[in-house]
LUMDRENMI-366750 format. One record per residue (C-alpha): residue in one letter; x, y, z. Coordinates in steps of 0.2 Angstrom, whole numbers, plus 5000, padded with zeros to 4 digits. Each point is the difference from the previous one (the first is absolute). Layout:
<pts>
AXYZ;...
</pts>
This chain:
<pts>
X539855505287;X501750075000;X501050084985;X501449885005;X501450134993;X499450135011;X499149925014;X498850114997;X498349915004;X498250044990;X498449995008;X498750004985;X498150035006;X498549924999;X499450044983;X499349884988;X501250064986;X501449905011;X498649855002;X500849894989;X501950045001;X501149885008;X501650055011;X501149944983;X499050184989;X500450115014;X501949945000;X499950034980;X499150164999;X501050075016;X501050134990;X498150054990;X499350025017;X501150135006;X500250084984;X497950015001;X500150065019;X501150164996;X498650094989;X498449905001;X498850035013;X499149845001;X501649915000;X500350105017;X498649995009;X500149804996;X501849935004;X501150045013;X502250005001;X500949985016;X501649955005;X500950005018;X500650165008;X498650064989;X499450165010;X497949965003;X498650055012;X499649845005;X498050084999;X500150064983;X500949824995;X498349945007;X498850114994;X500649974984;X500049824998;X498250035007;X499650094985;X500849874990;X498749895007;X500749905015;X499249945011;X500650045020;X500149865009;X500549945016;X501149854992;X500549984983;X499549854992;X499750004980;X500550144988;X499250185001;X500050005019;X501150095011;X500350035020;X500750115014;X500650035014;X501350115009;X501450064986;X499849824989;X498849974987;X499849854990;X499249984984;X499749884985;X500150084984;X498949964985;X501449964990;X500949925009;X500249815007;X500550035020;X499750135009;X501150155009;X500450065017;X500650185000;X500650075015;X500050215003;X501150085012;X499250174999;X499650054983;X501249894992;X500049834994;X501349915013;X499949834990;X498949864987;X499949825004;X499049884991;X498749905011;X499649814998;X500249894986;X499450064983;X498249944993;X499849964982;X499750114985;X498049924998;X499850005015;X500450175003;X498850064985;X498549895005;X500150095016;X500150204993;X498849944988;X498749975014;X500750165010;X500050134984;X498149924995;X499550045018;X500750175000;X499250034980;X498249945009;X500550145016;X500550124986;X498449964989;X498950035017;X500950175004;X500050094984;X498549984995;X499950204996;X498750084994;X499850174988;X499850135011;X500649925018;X501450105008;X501849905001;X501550025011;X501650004990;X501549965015;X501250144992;X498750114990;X498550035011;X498149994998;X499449994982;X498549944990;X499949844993;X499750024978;X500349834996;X501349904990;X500950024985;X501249874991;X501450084991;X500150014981;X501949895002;X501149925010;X501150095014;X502150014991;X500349865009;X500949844996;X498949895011;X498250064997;X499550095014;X497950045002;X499250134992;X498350035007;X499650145011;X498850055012;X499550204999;X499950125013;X499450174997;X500650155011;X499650185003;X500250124984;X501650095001;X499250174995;X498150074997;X499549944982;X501449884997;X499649795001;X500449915017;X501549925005;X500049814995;X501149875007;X500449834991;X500549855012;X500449844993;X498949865007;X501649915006;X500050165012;X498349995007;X500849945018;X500250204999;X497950034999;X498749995012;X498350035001;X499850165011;X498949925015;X499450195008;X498350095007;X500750174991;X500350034981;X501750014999;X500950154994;X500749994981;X501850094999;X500950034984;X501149864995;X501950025006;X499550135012;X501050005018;X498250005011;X500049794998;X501550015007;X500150115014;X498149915004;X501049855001;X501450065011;X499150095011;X498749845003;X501449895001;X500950115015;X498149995010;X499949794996;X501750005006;X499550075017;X498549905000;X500949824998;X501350065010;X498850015015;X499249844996;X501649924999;X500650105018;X498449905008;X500449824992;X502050035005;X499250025018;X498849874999;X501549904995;X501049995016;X498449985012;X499749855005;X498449935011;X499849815003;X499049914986;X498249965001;X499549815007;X499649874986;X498349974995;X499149905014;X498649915000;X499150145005;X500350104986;X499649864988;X498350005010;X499650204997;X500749994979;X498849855000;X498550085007;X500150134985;X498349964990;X500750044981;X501149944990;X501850075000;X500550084984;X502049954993;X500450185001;X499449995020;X501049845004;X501450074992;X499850195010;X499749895015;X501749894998;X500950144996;X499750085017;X500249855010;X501950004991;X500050185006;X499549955018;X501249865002;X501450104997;X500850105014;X500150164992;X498350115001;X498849994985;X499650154991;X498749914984;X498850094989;X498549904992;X499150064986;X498549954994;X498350044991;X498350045011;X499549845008;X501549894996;X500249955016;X501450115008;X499050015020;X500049805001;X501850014994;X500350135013;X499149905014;X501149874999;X501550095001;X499350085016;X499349825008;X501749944998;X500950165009;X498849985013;X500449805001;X501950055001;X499550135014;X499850174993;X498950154999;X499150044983;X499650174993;X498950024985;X499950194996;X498550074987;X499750144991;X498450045003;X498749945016;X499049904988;X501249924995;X500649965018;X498149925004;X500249904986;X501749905004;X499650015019;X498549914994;X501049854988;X501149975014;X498949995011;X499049884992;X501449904995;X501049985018;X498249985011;X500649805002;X501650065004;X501150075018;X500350194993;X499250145006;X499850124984;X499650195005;X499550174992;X500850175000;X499550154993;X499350155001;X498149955001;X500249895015;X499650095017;X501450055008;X499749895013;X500249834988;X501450104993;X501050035017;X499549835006;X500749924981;X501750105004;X500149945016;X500049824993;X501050014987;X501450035015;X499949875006;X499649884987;X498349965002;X499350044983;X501149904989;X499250084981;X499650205001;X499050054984;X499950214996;X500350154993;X501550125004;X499650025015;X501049855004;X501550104996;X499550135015;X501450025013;X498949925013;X499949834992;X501349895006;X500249814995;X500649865011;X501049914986;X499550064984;X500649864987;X499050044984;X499250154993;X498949994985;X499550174990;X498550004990;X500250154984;X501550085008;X500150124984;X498550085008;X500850055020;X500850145001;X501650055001;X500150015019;X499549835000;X501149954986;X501550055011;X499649895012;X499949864990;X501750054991;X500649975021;X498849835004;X501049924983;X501450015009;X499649895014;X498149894997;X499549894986;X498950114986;X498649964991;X499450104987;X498349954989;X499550114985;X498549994989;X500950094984;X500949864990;X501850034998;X500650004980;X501449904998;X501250124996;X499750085017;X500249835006;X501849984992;X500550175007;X499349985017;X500549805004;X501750065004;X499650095014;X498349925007;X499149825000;X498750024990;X498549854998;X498650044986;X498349925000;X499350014984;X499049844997;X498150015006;X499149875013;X499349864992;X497950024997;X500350214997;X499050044983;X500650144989;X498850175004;X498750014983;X500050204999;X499050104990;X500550184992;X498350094997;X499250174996;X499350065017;X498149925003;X498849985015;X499449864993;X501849914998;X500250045021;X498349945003;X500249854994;X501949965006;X499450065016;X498549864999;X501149864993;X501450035013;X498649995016;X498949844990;X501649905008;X500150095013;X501350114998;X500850175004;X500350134989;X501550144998;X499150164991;X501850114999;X499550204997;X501750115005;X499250155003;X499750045017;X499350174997;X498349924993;X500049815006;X498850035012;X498750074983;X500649824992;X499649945015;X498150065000;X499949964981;X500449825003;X498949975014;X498650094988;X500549884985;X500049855012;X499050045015;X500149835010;X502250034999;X500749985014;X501650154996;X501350045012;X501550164996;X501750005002;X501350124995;X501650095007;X499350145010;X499349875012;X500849985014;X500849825003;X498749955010;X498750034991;X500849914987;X500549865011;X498149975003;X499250014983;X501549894996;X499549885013;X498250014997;X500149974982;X501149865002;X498649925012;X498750034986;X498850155008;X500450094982;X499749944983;X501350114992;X501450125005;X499950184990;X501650035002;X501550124993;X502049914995;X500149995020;X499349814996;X501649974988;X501349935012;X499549885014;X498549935000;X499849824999;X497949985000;X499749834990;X498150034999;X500350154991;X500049954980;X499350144992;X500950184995;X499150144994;X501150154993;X499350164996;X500950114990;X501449884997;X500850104985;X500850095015;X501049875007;X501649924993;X500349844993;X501049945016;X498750075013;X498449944990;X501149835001;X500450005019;X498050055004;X499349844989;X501349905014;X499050045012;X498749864993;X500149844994;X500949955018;X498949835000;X499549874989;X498350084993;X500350094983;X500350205002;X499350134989;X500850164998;X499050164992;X500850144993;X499150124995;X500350174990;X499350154993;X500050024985;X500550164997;X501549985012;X500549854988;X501650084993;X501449884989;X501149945019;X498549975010;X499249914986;X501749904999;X500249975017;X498249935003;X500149884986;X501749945004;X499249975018;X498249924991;X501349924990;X501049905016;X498949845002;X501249865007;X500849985018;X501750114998;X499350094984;X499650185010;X502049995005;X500750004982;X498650144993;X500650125015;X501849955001;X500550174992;X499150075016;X500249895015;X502049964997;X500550185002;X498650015014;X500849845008;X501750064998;X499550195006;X499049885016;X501649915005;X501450134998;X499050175004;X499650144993;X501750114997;X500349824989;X498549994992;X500250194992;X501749944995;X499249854992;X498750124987;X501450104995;X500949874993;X499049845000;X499949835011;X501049904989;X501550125000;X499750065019;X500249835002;X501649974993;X500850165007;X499549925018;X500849834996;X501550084995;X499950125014;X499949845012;X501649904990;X501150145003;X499950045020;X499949804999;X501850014993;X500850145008;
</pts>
């Protein structure tokens, strides 16, 4: 809507005060509105002038009407959208009946036109209605604070949450503006005296977030210049950070390789030959990377999804159809174990099929390891499956097409460089078992494809788990129940000092168990074998340390015993009970506790664990703890310090501004 006098336009935001207001109150209330905007805050942070020649960052013009509550777009098509690219942004305003195109020549506003024909006045309101109901449920989900929780204010810091407050009158304001407030409470400004407290209007809550950290954050004195120097100096390493990320993409960019062949008939044969159903979220990961592979430009995708999810038959397919199209496949792990156990899916999965599927690492003889590079050369082994030692100097591909990283978070940073150099010339896939949050997401989808699998395979049963004082008499009979149907058991003791005592007291408890160790002073192939073994059933259960948390996929295994689980966190107790429950017998999880070890967290964290008993539940009790340990896993662990000092959500927004401004430049 334009003040027609000045050609001055107005930009009102989402807020349900403006719900029912048609275009004809704004042009009434114009002169009010401005009146209002010189000295009240809330009228500010909630309507926006411009006019041509108007000198504007074309970033902060956006990350302003995002805090009014616009949604980004990639085509504007209904009020409260807006869209990008280059120096033009369009937007339909709230108020208004047609949307704008604004086009910035630098930091100026070079001109406004109107787009399209204008809708109607109902038809405008039926639609922000829907929108500001939508954000209102968003909002509702996302401030739901509680006494005590620590929250991040955008321009005053880290404070604690008191509650609310409603004032005792109205604002001076000639249009009613709100007058309840949320109440964050600082540090005390001297020894003796009351804290700091800080009253935001709820109509400013866009300015709140949860703080989503592993530390306690520290609590500075309200108006003190440490948030901000924090902020600026965090901004400056994010900055850097995108930067490189965005070097990578522009490279990518201008590389071209010749797309992937369609889907044959021999790749409908392998999908079919898959013997589950495929999840919405898989088929969806899966068409996404085909879209990739079509294209002429290399793939660089990242999919994220929860412990068996499905993200190594989404990989498989990738690398059947690279394979099909003529190309050399590299699926690099972590760990040996983890190794073994893809080497073993693919292997399975391509016996009816022409590939020849290899393994490198360290534990081969050096004879199957020479003879492996020797082939790789020359292209007779078409899927290579192994550690980091497929990044040696001595390893040499014939036509490497497609490159698939399992965990990369957890190579180091050697390695990481050469991945930073393969972007720049062969399709990448990256899989993670740390669900992304979806701010991260936001932040991140700028610069990387990103797929998320979060639905679970049909027939998987929520894990019943069980938080109880420490008894032989609970492990005797979990133990008993698990083997009656002839199960395995996972007995998790992280002390490798004394596992081998555990060990003996078990086997005195239980005399006919068949135990097996494993920790991480074990050399790999010692663990390889005990791996292997228990996987083919010689041991009933596997006494075992946090080693057992990532990358084992043993479906016979239902049953988890923790000892001492007051000293585990809420998001390691969580990624432990994933290692059960993998097949469509009922798990059982035990975690057991000393009592007098049973201080206020633990006691919290184990029954918000005991407490998680549907499919997807254990994600929203830890979320505090996995997002930041998701987002620490996909950006490394310089960002992940940034991340605790000020908080995901923030970090976050920092890094998606970061990205928008090198974008424009």
């Amino acid at each position: 809507m334009a003040d027609k006098k000045s050609m001055e336009f107005l930009i009102a935001s989402l807020d349900p005060f403006f719900l029912d207001k048609g275009e004809i109150w704004f042009s009434e209330n114009i002169s009010k509105i401005k009146n209002q905007a010189l000295t009240n805050s809330w009228w500010q942070k909630n309507i926006l002038f411009f006019e041509k020649n108007l000198k504007l960052n074309p970033s902060e013009f956006m990350r302003k009407i995002s805090d009014m509550g616009y949604e980004k777009v990639q085509t504007i098509a209904s009020p409260g959208e807006f869209a990008s690219r280059g120096g033009i942004i369009d937007i339909f305003p709230a108020n208004s009946l047609q949307a704008l195109r604004l086009e910035f020549f630098g930091n100026k506003i070079e001109s406004i036109i109107s787009l399209g024909e204008k809708i109607n006045d109902d038809l405008r309101l039926k639609i922000l209605n829907k929108k500001i109901k939508a954000q209102e449920k968003s909002q509702e989900e996302s401030k739901e604070f509680k006494e005590g929780d620590y929250i991040v204010h955008l321009d005053h810091g880290i404070g604690i949450f008191r509650g609310s407050a409603v004032a005792d009158q109205f604002l001076n304001s000639e249009l009613q503006t709100p007058n309840s407030f949320f109440i964050i409470e600082y540090a005390t400004p001297k020894h003796g005296q009351n804290p700091d407290r800080l009253y935001v209007p709820l109509e400013q809550a866009k300015k709140l977030s949860l703080y989503i950290g592993f530390e306690n954050p520290t609590v500075h004195r309200l108006g003190s210049e440490i948030w901000l120097k924090t902020k600026h100096k965090i901004k400056e390493d994010v900055e850097k950070f995108a930067k490189e990320l965005l070097e990578i993409y522009a490279k990518r960019e201008i590389s071209t390789r010749p797309p992937y062949h369609l889907d044959d008939q021999m790749q409908r044969d392998f999908e079919s030959q898959f013997k589950h159903f495929e999840t919405e979220d898989q088929l969806k990961a899966i068409e996404d990377i085909k879209k990739d592979m079509a294209l002429a430009e290399p793939m660089d995708r990242l999919i994220c999804g929860d412990v068996g999810f499905g993200k190594t038959e989404v990989a498989l397919r990738a690398a059947f159809k690279a394979v099909m199209s003529g190309r050399q496949v590299a699926l690099l792990c972590p760990t040996t174990i983890l190794a073994d156990q893809h080497f073993e899916t693919f292997s399975e999965r391509l016996k009816n099929f022409p590939l020849k599927t290899a393994l490198m690492s360290r534990m081969e003889s050096k004879q199957n390891q020479q003879k492996s590079a020797r082939e790789l050369e020359v292209g007779k082994i078409d899927i290579i499956i192994g550690t980091h030692r497929l990044l040696s100097n001595d390893i040499h591909f014939k036509n490497l097409g497609l490159l698939i990283i399992d965990e990369e978070q957890r190579f180091g940073v050697k390695q990481k460089e050469k991945f930073k150099h393969l972007r720049e010339e062969v399709d990448i896939l990256s899989l993670s078992a740390t669900p992304i949050p979806r701010t991260m997401y936001l932040a991140l989808s700028g610069m990387r494809k990103i797929s998320t699998i979060q639905t679970p395979p049909p027939g998987r049963k929520a894990i019943e788990t069980f938080v109880l004082p420490y008894s032989e008499n609970i492990i005797i009979k979990a133990v008993k129940k698990e083997l009656s149907r002839h199960g395995q058991i996972f007995f998790l003791y992280n002390r490798v000092q004394t596992i081998q005592s555990e060990a003996m007291r078990l086997r005195k408890i239980m005399p006919n168990l068949k135990i097996a160790i494993a920790h991480g002073r074990m050399s790999e192939g010692q663990l390889r074998k005990i791996i292997h073994d228990f996987r083919d059933k010689k041991y009933d259960l596997l006494l075992a340390t946090t080693i057992i948390e990532n990358g084992l996929d043993l479906p016979n295994a239902n049953t988890l015993i923790v000892a001492n689980a007051t000293r585990l966190g809420l998001a390691q107790s969580y990624q432990l009970r994933g290692r059960i429950g993998r097949s469509d017998k009922t798990a059982h999880a035990y975690f057991l506790y000393n009592e007098k070890e049973l201080k206020n967290a633990a006691k919290e964290r184990l029954e918000a664990l005991e407490s998680a008993t549907e499919l997807g539940d254990g994600w929203k009790i830890a979320q505090k703890d996995l997002e930041i340990r998701g987002a620490g896993n996909i950006l490394g662990r310089s960002q992940s310090g940034n991340m605790n000092k000020v908080g995901l959500n923030l970090y976050c927004q920092i890094l998606s501004e970061a990205v928008e401004k090198l974008k424009n430049k």
